[in-house]
C-alpha positions in Angstrom: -8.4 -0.7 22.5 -8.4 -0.6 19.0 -5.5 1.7 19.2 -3.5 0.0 21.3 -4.1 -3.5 19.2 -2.9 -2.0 15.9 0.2 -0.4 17.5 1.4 -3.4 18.6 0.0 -5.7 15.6 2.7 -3.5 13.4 5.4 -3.5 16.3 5.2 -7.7 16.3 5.0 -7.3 12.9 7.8 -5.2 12.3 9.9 -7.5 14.5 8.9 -11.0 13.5 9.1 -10.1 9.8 6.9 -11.8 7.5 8.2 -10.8 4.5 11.5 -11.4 5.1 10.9 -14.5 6.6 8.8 -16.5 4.1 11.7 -16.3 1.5 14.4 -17.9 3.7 11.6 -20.6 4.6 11.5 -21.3 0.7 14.8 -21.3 0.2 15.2 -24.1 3.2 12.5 -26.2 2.7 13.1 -26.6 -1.2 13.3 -29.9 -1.3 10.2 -30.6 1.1 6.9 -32.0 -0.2 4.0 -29.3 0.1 2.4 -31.2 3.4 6.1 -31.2 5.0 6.2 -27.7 4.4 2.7 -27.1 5.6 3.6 -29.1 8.9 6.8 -27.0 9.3 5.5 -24.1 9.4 2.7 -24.9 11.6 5.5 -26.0 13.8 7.6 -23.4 13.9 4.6 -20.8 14.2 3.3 -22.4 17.2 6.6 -23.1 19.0 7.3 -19.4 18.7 4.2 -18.6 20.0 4.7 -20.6 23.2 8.1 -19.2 23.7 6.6 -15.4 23.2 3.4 -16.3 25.6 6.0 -17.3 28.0 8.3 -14.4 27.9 5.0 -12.0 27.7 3.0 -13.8 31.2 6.3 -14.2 33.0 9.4 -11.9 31.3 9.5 -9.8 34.5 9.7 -12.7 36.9 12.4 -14.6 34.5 14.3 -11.4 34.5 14.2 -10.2 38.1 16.8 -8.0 38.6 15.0 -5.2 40.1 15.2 -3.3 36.9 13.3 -0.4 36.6 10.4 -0.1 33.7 11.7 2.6 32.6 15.3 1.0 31.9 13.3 -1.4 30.2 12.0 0.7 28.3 15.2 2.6 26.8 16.8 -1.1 26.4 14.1 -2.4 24.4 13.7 0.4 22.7 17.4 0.9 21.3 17.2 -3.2 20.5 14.4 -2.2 18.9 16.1 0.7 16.5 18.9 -1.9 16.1 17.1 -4.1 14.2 15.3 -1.6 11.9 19.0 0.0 10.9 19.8 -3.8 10.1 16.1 -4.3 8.0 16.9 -0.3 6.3 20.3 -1.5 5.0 19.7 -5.6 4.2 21.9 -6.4 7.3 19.4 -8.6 8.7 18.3 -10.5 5.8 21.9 -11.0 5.0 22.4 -12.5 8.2 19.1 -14.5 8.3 20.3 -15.7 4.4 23.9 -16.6 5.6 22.3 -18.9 8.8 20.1 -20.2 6.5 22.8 -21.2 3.9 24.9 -23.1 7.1 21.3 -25.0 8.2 20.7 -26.0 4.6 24.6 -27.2 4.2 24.2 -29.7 6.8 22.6 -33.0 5.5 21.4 -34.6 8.9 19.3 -30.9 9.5 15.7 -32.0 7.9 13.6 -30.4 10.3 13.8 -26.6 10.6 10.7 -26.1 12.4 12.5 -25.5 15.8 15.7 -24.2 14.7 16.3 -22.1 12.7 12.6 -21.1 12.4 10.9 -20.9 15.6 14.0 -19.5 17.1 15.8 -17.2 16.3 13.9 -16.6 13.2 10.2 -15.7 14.8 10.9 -15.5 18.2 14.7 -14.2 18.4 15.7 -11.6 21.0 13.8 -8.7 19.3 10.3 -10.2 19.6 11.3 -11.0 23.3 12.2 -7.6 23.6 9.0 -6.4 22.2 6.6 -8.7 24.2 7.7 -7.6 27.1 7.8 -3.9 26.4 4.5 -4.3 25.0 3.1 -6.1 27.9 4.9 -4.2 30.4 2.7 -0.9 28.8 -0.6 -2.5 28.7 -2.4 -1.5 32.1 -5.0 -4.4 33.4 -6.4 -7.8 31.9 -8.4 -6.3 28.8 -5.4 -4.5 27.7 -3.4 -8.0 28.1 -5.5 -9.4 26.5 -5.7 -7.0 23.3 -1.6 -7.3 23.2 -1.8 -10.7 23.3 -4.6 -11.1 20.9 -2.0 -8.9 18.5 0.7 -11.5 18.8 -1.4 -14.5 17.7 -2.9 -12.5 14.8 1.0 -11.9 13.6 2.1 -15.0 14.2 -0.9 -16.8 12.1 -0.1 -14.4 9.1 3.3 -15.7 9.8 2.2 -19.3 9.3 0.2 -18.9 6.2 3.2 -16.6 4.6 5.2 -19.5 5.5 3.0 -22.2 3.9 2.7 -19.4 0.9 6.1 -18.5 1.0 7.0 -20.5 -2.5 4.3 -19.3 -4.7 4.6 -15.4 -3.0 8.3 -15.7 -4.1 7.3 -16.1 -7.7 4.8 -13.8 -7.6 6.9 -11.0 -6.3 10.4 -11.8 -6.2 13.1 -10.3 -4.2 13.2 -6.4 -5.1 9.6 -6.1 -3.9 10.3 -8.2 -0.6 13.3 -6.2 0.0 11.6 -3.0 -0.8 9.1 -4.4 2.0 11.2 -5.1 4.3 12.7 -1.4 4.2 9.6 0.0 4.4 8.9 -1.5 7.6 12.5 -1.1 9.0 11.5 2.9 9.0 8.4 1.9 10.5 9.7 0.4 13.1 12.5 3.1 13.8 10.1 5.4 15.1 8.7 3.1 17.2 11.6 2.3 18.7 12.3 5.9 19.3 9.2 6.4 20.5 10.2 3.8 23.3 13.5 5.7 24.0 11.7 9.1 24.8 9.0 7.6 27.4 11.5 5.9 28.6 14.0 9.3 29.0 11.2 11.4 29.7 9.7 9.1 32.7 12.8 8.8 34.0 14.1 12.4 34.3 10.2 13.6 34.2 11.2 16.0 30.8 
């Protein structure tokens, strides 16, 4: 169990993104007192952890299309590698900076708690992705249970680096969050292969 919680505490991790995260929160909420910032991020962390809990109890039912696990299990998995070329080579915090810069350029946008935040930020379509793959690999309740308990622990380090996310800025500044963030982008690409070849090897039974 403690196995299978650590694999996918880094997966969630990996996906959801911390790091990377906290310094676009900064960067939007800059002109937010300290308890508006606090309340943001409690906000966002906890509407992205409803939207996760949904996709994780009730993915397969939302997505029935009599898809095989297996299928599933490539999918993911490439959507998965995707995103870790994009956190290797900056494409995804360049995107993340540029949505951030179009949110923060529109005066009646206050409140980014829901958008752009919760979603796509925290739970975009690779934390969907991985929810369900995760779930979909966990074999009865108590293994559930261990995924699920995973999720909340990454999603409550997500809220304090967001209520952090201004003084951990000045502490470390951009070359050691984007040195981070590349770190965990190779992480995460052998994961996703990982997903690929059960997914290959279950469904031609290499």
């Amino acid at each position: 169990m403690t196995a299978l919680f650590f694999s996918a505490f880094i997966t969630l991790f990996v996906v959801i993104d911390p790091p990377g995260c906290a310094p676009i929160y900064a960067g939007l909420t800059k002109g937010a007192t300290a308890a508006e910032r606090r309340n943001m991020a409690i906000r966002a962390s906890g509407i992205a952890l409803v939207i996760l809990l949904v996709f994780a109890l009730f993915g397969e039912d939302l997505l029935a299309l009599h898809i095989e696990l297996d299928s599933f299990r490539i999918a993911g998995g490439l959507m998965l590698f995707w995103i870790a070329f994009e956190m290797v080579f900056e494409k995804r915090t360049q995107r993340r900076e540029d949505r951030a810069q179009k949110v923060a350029a529109t005066p009646e946008v206050e409140d980014v708690s829901v958008f752009p935040m919760a979603i796509p930020m925290l739970a975009g379509p690779g934390a969907i992705a991985a929810i369900m793959l995760l779930m979909n690999e966990a074999r009865g309740l108590q293994q559930d249970l261990v995924v699920l308990a995973a999720l909340a622990a990454v999603l409550a380090i997500t809220m304090i680096a967001l209520m952090a996310a201004g003084p951990i800025m000045r502490l470390f500044g951009d070359k050691v969050e984007a040195a981070i963030t590349r770190v965990l982008g190779v992480l995460l690409s052998a994961l996703a292969a990982q997903y690929v070849i059960d997914g290959l090897r279950n469904s031609f039974s290499i």
